[in-house]
VEXBAPA-757515 format. One record per residue (C-alpha): residue number from 1; z, y, x; residue in three letters. Coordinates in pm, 1 decimal. Example, Ala and Ser with C-alpha at 12.3 -4.5 7.8 and 13.67 -1.06 7.14 Angstrom:
  seq         Z         Y         X  type
    1     780.0    -450.0    1230.0   ALA
    2     714.0    -106.0    1367.0   SER
REM end
This chain:
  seq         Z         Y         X  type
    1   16833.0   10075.9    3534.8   UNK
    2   16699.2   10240.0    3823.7   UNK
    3   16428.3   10076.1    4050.6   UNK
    4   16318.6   10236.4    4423.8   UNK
    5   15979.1   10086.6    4505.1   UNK
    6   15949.0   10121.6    4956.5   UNK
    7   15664.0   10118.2    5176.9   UNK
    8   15828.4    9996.6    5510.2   UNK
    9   15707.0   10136.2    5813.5   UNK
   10   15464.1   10007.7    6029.0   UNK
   11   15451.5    9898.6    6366.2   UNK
   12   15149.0    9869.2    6630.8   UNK
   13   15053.1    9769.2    6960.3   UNK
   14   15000.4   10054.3    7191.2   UNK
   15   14680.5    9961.2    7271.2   UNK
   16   14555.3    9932.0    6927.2   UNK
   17   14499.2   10227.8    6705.5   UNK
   18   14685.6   10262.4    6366.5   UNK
   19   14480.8   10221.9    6092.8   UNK
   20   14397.5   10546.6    5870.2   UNK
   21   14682.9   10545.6    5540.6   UNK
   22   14675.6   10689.5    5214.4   UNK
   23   14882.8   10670.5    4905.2   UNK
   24   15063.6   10314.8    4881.6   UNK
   25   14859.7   10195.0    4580.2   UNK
   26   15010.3    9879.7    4546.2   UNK
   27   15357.3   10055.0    4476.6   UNK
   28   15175.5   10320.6    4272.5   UNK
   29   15016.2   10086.5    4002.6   UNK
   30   15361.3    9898.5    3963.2   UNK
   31   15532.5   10184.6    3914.0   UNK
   32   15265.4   10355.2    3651.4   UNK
   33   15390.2   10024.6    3451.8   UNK
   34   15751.3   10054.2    3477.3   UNK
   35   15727.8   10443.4    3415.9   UNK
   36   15539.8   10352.9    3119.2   UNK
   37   15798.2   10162.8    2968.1   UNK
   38   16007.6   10430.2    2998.7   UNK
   39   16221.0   10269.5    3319.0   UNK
   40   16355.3   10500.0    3610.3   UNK
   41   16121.8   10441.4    3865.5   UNK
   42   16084.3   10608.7    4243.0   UNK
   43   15900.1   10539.7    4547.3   UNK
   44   15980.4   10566.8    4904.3   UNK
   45   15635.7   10587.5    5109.7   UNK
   46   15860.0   10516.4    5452.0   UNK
   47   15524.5   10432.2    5638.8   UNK
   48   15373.5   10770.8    5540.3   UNK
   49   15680.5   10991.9    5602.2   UNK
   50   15631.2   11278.4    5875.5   UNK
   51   15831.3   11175.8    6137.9   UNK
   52   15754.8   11115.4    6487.8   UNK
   53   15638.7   10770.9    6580.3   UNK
   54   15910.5   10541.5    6738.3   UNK
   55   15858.7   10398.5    7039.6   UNK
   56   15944.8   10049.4    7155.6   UNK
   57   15852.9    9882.2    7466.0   UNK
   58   15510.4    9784.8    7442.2   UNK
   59   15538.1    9872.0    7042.5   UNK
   60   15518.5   10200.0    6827.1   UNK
   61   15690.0   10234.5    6489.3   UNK
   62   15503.9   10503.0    6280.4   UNK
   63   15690.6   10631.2    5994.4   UNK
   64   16065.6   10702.1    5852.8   UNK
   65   16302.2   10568.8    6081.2   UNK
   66   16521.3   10299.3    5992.6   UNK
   67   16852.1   10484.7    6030.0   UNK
   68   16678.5   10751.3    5743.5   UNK
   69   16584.2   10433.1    5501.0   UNK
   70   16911.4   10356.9    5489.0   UNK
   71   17049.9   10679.2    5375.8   UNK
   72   16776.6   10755.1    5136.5   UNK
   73   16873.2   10384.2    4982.8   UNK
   74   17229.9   10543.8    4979.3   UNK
   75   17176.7   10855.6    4841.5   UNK
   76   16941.8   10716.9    4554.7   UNK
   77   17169.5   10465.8    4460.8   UNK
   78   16878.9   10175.5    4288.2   UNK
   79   16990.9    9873.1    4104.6   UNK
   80   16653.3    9693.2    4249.0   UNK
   81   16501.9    9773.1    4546.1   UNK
   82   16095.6    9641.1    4556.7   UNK
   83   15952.4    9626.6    4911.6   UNK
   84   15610.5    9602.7    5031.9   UNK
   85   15473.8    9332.4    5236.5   UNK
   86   15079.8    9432.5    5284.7   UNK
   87   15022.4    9198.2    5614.8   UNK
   88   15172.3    8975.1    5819.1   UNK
   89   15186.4    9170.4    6112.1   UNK
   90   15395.5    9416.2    5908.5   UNK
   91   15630.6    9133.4    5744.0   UNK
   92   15934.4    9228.3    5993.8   UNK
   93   15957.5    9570.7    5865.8   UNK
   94   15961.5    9411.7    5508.5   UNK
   95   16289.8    9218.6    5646.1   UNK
   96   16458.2    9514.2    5803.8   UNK
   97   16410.2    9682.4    5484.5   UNK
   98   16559.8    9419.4    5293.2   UNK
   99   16822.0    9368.2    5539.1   UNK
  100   16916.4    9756.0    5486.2   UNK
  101   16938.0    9778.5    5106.2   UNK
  102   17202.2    9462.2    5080.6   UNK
  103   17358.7    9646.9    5372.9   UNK
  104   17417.4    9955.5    5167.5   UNK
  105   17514.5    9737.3    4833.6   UNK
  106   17480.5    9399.7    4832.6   UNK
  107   17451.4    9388.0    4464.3   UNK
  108   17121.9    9515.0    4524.3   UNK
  109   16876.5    9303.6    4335.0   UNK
  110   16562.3    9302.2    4624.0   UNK
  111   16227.4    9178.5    4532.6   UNK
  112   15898.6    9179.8    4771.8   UNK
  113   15560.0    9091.7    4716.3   UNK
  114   15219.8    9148.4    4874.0   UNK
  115   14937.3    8927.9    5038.6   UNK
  116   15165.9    8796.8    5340.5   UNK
  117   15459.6    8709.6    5050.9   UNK
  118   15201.3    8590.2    4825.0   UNK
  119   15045.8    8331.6    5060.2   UNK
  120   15352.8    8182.0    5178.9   UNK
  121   15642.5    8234.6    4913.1   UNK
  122   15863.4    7945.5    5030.5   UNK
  123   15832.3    8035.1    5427.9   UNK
  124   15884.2    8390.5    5367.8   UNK
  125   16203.3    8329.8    5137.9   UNK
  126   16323.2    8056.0    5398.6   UNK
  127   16279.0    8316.3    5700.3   UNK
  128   16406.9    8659.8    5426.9   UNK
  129   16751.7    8583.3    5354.5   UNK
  130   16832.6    8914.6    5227.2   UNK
  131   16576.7    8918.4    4957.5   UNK
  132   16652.6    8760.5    4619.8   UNK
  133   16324.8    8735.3    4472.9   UNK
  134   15918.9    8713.9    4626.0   UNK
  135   15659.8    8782.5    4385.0   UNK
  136   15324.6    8637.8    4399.1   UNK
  137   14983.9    8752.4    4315.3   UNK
  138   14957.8    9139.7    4100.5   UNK
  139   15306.0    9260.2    4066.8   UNK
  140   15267.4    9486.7    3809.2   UNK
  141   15370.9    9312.4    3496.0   UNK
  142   15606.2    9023.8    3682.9   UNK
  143   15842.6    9312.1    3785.6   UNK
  144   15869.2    9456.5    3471.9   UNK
  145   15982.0    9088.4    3331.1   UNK
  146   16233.3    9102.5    3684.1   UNK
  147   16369.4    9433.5    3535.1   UNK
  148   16409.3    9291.0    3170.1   UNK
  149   16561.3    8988.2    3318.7   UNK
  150   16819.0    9222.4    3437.7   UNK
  151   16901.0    9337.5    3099.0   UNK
  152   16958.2    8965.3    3008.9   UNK
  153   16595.8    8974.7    2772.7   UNK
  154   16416.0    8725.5    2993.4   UNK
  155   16518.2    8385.1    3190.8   UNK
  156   16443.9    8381.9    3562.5   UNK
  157   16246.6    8060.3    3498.2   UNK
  158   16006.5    8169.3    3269.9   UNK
  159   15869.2    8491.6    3428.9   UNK
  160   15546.1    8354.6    3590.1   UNK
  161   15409.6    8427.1    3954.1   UNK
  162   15781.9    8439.9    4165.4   UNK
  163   15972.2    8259.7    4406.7   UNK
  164   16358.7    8293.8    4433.9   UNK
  165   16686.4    8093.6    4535.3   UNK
  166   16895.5    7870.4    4309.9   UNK
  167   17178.6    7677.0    4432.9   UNK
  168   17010.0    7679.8    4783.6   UNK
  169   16724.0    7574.2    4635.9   UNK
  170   16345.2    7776.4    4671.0   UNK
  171   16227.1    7725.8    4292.1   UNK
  172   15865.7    7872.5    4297.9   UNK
  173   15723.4    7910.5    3909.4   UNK
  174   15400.4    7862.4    3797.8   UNK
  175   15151.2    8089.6    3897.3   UNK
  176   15046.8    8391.1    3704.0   UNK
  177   14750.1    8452.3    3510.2   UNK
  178   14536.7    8731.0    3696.8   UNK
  179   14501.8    9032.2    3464.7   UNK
  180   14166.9    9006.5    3298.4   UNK
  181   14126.4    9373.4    3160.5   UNK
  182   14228.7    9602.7    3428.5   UNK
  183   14162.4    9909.2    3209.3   UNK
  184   14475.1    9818.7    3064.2   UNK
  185   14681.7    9950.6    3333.8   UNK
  186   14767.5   10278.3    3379.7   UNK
  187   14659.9   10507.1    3650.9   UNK
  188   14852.0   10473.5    3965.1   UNK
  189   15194.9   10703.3    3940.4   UNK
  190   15041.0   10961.1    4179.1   UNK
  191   15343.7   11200.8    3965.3   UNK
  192   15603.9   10990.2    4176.2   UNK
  193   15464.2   11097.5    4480.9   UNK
  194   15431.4   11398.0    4701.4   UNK
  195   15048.7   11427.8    4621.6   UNK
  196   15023.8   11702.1    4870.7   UNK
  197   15143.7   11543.9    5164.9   UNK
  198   14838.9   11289.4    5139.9   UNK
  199   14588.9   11540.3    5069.7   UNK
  200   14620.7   11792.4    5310.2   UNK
  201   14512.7   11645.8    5643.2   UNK
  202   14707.3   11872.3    5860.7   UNK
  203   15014.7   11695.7    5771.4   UNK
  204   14868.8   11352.6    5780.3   UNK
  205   14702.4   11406.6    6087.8   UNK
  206   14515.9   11110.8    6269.1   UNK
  207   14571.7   10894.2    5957.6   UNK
  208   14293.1   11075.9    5764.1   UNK
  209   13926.7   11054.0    5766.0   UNK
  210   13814.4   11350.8    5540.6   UNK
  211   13980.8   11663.1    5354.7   UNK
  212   14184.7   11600.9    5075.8   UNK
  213   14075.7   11223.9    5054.6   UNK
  214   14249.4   10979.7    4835.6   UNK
  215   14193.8   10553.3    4844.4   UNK
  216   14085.5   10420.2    4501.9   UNK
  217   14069.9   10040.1    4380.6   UNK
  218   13820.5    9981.8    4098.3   UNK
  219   13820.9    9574.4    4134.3   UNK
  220   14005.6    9284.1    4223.9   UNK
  221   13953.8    8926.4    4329.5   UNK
  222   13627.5    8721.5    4581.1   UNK
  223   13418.1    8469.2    4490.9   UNK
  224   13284.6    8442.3    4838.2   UNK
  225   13396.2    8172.7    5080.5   UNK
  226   13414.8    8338.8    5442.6   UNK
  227   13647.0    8075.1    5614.1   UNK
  228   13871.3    8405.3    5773.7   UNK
  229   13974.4    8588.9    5438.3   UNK
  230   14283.8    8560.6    5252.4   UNK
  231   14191.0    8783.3    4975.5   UNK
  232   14137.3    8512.2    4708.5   UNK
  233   14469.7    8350.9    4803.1   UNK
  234   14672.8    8654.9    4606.2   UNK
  235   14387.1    8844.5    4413.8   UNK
  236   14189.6    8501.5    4301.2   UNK
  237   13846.8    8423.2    4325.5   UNK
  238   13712.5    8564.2    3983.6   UNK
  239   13578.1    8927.5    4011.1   UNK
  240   13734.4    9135.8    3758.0   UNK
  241   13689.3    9517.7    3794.1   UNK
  242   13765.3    9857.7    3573.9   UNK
  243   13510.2    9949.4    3336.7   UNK
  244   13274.1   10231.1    3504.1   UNK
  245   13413.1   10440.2    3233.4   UNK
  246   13760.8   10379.3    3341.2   UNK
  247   13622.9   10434.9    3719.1   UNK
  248   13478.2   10789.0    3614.6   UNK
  249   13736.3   10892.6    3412.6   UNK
  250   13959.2   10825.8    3676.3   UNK
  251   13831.8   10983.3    3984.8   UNK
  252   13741.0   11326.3    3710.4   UNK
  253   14145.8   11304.7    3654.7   UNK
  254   14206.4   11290.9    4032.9   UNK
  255   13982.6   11578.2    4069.0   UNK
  256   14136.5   11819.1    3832.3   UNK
  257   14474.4   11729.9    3873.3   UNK
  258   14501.0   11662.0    4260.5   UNK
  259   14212.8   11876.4    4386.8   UNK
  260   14048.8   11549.5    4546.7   UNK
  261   13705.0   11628.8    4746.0   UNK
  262   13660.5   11270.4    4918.3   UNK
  263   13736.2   10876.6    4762.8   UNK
  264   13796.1   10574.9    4972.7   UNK
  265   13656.7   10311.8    4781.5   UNK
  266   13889.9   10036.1    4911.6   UNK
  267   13729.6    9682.8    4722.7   UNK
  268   13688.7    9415.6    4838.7   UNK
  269   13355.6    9354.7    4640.4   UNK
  270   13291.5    9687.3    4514.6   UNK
  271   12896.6    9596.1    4489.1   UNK
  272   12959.2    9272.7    4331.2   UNK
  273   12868.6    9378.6    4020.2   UNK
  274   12597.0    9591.9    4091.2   UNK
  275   12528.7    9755.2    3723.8   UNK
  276   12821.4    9862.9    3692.7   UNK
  277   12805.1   10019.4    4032.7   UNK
  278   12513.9   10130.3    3972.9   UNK
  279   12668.1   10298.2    3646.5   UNK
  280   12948.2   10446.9    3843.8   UNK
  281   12652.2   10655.8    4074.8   UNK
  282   12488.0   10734.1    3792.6   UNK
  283   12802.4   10849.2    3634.5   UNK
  284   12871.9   11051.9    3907.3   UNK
  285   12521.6   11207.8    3887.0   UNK
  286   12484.3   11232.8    3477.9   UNK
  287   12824.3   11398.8    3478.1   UNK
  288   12797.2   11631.9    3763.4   UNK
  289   13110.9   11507.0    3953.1   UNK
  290   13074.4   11652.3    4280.1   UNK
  291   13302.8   11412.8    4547.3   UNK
  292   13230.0   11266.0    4847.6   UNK
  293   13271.0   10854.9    4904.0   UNK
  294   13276.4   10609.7    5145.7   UNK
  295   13326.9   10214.9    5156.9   UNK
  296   13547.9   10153.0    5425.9   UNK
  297   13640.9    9805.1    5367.7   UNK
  298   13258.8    9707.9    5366.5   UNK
  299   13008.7    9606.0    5114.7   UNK
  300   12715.1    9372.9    5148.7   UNK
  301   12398.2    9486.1    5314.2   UNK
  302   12178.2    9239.8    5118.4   UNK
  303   12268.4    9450.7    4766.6   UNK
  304   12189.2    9731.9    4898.6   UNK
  305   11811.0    9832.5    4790.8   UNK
  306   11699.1   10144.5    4915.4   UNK
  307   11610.4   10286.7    4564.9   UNK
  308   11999.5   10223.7    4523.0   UNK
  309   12072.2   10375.0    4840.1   UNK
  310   11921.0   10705.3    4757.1   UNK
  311   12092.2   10693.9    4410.0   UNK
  312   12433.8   10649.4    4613.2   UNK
  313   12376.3   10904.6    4853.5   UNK
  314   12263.7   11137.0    4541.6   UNK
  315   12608.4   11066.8    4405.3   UNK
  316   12785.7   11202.4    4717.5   UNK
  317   12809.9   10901.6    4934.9   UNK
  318   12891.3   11015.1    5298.0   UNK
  319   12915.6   10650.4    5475.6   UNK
  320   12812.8   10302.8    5421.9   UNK
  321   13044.2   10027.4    5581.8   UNK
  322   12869.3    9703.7    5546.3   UNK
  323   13095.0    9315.6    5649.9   UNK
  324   12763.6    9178.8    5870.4   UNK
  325   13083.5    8985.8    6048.3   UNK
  326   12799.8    8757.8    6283.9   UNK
  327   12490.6    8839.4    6433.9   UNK
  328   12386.6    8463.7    6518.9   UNK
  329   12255.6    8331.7    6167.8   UNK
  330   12372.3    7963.4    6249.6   UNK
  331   12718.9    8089.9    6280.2   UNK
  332   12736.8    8259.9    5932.8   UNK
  333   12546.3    7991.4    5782.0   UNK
  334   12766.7    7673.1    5891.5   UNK
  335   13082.3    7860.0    6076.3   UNK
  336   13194.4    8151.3    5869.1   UNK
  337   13041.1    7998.9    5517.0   UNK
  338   12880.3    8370.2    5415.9   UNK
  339   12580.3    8349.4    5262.7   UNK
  340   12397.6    8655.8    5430.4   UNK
  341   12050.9    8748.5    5550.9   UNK
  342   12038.9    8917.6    5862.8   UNK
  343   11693.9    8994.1    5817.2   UNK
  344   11828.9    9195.3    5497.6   UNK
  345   12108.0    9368.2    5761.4   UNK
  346   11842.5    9521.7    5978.2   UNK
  347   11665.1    9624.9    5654.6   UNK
  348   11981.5    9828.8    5516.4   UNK
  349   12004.2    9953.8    5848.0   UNK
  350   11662.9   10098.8    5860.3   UNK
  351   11605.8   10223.0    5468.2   UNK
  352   11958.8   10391.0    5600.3   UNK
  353   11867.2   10607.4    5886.1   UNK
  354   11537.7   10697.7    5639.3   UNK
  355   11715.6   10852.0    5409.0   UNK
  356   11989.2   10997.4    5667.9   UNK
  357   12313.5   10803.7    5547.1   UNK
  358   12605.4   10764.6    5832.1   UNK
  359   12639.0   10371.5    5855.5   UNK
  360   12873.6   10118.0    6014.1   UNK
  361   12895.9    9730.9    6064.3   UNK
  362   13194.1    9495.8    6093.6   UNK
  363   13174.2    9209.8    6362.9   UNK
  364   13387.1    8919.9    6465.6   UNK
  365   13371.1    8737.2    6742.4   UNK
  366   13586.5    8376.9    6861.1   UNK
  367   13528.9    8168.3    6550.1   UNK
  368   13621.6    7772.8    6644.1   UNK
  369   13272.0    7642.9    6632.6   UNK
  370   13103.9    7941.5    6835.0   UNK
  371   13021.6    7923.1    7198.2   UNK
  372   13016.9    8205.5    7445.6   UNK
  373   12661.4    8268.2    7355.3   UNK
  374   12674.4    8246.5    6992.5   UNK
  375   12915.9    8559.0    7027.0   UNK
  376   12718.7    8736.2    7265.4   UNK
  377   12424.5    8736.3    7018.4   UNK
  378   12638.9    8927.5    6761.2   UNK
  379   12707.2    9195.2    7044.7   UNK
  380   12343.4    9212.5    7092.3   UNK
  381   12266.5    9233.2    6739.2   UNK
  382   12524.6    9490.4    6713.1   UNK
  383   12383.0    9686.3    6961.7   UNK
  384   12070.0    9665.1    6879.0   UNK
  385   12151.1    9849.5    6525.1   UNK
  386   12326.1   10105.3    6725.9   UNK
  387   12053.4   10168.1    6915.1   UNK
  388   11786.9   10152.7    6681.7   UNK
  389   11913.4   10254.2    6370.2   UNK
  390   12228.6   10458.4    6486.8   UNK
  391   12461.7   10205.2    6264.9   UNK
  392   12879.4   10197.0    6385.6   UNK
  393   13024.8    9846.1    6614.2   UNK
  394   13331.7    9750.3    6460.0   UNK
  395   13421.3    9443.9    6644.0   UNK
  396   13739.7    9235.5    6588.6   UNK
  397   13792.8    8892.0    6747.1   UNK
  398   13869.0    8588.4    6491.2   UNK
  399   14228.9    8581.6    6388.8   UNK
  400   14359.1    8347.0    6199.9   UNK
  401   14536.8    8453.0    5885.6   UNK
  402   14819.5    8238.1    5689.9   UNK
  403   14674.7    7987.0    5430.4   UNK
  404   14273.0    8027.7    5502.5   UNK
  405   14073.3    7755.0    5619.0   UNK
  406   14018.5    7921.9    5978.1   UNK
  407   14420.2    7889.3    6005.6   UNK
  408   14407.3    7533.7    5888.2   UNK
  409   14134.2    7462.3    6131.4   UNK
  410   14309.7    7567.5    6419.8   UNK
  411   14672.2    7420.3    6366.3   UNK
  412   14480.1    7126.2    6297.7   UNK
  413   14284.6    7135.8    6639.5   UNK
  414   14608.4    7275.8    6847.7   UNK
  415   14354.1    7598.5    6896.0   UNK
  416   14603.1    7876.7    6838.4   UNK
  417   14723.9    7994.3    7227.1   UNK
  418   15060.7    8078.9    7083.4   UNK
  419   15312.6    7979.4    6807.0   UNK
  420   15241.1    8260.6    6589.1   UNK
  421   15474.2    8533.4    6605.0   UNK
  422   15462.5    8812.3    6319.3   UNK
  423   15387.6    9003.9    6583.2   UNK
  424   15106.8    8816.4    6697.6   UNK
  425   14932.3    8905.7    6446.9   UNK
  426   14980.9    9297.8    6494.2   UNK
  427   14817.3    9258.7    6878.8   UNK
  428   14514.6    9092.8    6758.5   UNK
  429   14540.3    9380.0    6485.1   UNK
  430   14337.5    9595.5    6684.3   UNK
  431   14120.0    9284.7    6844.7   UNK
  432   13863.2    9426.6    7115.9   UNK
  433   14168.8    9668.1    7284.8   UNK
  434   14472.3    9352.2    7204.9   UNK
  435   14493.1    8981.2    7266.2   UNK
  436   14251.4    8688.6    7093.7   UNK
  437   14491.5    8399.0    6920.6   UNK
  438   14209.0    8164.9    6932.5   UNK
  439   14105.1    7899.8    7244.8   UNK
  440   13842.4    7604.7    7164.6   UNK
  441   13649.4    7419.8    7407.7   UNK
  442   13407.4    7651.6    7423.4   UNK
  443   13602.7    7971.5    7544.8   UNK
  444   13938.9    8104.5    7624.5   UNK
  445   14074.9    8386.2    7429.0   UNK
  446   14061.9    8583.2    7779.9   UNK
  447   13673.0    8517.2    7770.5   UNK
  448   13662.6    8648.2    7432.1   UNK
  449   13859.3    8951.2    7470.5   UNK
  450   13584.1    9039.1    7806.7   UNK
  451   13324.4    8975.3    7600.8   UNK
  452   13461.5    9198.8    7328.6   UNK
  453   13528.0    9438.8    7627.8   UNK
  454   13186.2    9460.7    7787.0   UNK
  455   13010.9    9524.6    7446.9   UNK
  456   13227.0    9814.6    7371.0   UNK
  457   13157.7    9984.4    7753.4   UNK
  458   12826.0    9917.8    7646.9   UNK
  459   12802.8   10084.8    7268.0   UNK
  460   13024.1   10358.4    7451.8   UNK
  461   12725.7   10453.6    7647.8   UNK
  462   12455.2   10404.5    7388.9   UNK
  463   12680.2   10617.5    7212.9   UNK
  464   12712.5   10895.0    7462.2   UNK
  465   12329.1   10852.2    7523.9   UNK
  466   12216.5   10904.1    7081.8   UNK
  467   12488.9   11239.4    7111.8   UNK
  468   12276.3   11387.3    7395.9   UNK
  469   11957.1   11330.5    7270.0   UNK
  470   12067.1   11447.9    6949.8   UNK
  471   12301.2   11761.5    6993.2   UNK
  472   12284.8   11892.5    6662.7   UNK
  473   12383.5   11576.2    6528.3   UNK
  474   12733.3   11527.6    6733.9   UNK
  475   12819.1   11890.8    6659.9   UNK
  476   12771.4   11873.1    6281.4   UNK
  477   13061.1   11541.6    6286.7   UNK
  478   13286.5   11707.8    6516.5   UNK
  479   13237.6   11993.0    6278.0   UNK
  480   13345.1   11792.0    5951.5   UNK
  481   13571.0   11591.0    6174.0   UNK
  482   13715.8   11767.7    6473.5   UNK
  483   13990.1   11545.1    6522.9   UNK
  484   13720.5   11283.7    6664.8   UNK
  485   13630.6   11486.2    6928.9   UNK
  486   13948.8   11440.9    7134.4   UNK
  487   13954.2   11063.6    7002.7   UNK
  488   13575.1   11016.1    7149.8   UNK
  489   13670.6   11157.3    7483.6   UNK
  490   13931.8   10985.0    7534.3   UNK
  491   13771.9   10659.2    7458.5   UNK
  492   13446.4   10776.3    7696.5   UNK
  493   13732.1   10800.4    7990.2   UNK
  494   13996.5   10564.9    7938.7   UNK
REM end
């Protein structure tokens, strides 16, 4: 039995900017488990191939192309073929790859999962005709009962957490159980992968932040309630994470085996539990692991103490990312449902720049509910820490994900501008630089996109202001990172 795991491709707007990628972990974990039970396992990182981006009209395609896929499906010759579907705006390159493996042997057995698949199973089976079986929620265990279903040791129906066909029928089983002991799964199969080609940033290029950086997970699931995020739709609600034992053991491993001098913490509540995070820097300390790490998904501000900021930044922290998402408290109170402080936000920001720790702040803008002014209070507020406290405007404009309540709120009020495309969500990927989704009352989506506009001419310049008055400062980042300099240029001109 021989499974090939794929990360598709992915495909942006050309005004947007490609997100930074790393090893597919999703792919990685599932395959640790089949590996483990001694199945033939490979992956196909199609996405993170070096080849030259594809371009399509007003699109870009960055990774393997298509015509390759198909070979490399060929040549390999898998009895199951598992794709990736990490977002919606990524879902047709999930199809094309499913379309190609029954192309090459349509006794392929093809299975996809991911947060897109998870949300809607029944509409993504109804629209993916060429893939036998969607799996919902973590994928690890359900495709090793797909595999041994294949070897006639387990019914279809009673493997928990999939969707597939029978007699032209969607059948969608109950839901599985999330794992509650994560330690129990292996580390991700970084021995199926070219390790190499991740780490060394002069092949990955523009897709890495730092040298010889690698993404890490240490916890799954939200209890929070931000009406925007999907997360708890295919990771649940309940925090669970790895022991900080497991953590520490892992990123040692990583460092020994893989050379690894930077982590991307990539949870979504990595702070949640703050003793054991706290237990993780002081791991990192006590054992005299020396990494750098950032948080580039976020954390919240209001955990962050400045006694525990000093610890992290002891433990080789190089950037803070907090989710402030609003600067108009009325708006995250009754609008966005997150229960944060923004008194506490300005206090991160400032125990921050005390101690000398890079920080940045995601913002979003065109929430139903919000008027024009609402959302020109978060630009102010967002400048305001720029210019005070030297902390990073990420701004993205409301868009309104598959199965959240924001989504739900505007199908209900006819707010969406178009019938949303897959692709529709890929140009509001990039928000401030693509094309708002979102029209109320209130504002247009053109209104929001010139108000997103105007507050990035005007960080641009605050920006270009801090570097001048602070030379030494500019020229130590473009030292550690001198692919920004052409990137920060560009974006000061064009």
């Amino acid at each position: 039995m021989k499974i090939l795991l794929i990360n598709p491709p992915q495909t942006f707007y050309l005004n947007s900017e490609p997100p930074a990628g790393n090893v597919p972990l999703g792919l990685m974990y599932i395959a640790a488990v089949l590996d483990k039970a001694n199945y033939q396992v490979e992956i196909l990182d199609a996405f993170m191939a070096d080849s030259k981006p594809q371009k399509n009209g007003d699109t870009i395609t960055v990774g393997m192309p298509f015509s390759q896929i198909e070979t490399e499906i060929h040549n390999r010759k898998p009895d199951i073929v598992g794709i990736s579907g990490p977002f919606t705006s990524q879902i047709d390159n999930t199809l094309k790859v499913s379309n190609i493996a029954k192309k090459v042997n349509p006794n392929i057995l093809t299975i996809a999962g991911g947060p897109h698949v998870s949300t809607v199973p029944k509409k993504f089976l109804q629209e993916a005709k060429n893939v036998d079986i969607a799996v919902i929620g973590e994928g690890e265990y359900t495709l090793l009962e797909i595999v041994q279903h294949l070897e006639c040791k387990k019914p279809l129906n009673t493997i928990l957490g999939i969707a597939y066909r029978q007699n032209n029928n969607i059948i969608i089983n109950d839901n599985r159980p999330f794992l509650e002991n994560l330690d129990e799964l292996p580390y991700p199969a970084y021995h199926l992968v070219d390790m190499e080609h991740y780490l060394d940033n002069k092949k990955i290029g523009y897709r890495s932040f730092q040298n010889r950086a690698l993404s890490m997970v240490t916890s799954r699931g939200c209890p929070f309630n931000c009406c925007f995020c999907s997360v708890h739709l295919h990771m649940g609600k309940k925090f669970r994470a790895h022991s900080a034992q497991y953590v520490l053991d892992h990123i040692q491993h990583v460092i020994h085996k893989y050379n690894v001098k930077n982590i991307f913490f990539e949870d979504d509540n990595l702070t949640f539990d703050l003793k054991r995070f706290e237990t993780v820097c002081d791991g990192i300390i006590d054992r005299k692991i020396k990494i750098g790490w950032e948080t580039p998904n976020g954390v919240r501000a209001d955990c962050l103490s400045i006694s525990l900021l000093k610890k992290m930044k002891q433990s080789g922290v190089i950037s803070v990312f907090v989710g402030v998402e609003s600067g108009d408290q009325e708006v995250l109170n009754n609008i966005i449902c997150k229960s944060l402080d923004l008194a506490r936000v300005v206090e991160f920001a400032k125990n921050a720049k005390q101690i000398g720790l890079k920080t940045g702040a995601f913002y979003i803008i065109g929430f139903p509910g919000e008027k024009k002014e609402n959302m020109q209070r978060t630009v102010d507020f967002a400048l305001m820490l720029k210019q005070k406290y030297d902390v990073g405007m990420h701004l993205f404009t409301a868009t309104p994900t598959y199965g959240t309540r924001l989504y739900e709120q505007c199908e209900k009020s006819s707010y969406l501008e178009t019938d949303l495309s897959y692709g529709s969500f890929g140009s509001s990927a990039r928000q401030p630089l693509g094309h708002s989704l979102i029209s109320t009352e209130s504002f247009t989506s053109h209104e929001v996109k010139k108000i997103a506009e105007q507050a990035i001419k005007k960080y641009k310049r605050i920006s270009l202001i801090n570097n001048i008055k602070h030379p030494r400062k500019a020229l130590q980042t473009i030292y550690h990172q001198p692919q920004l300099l052409g990137k920060y240029l560009k974006s000061l001109f064009f």
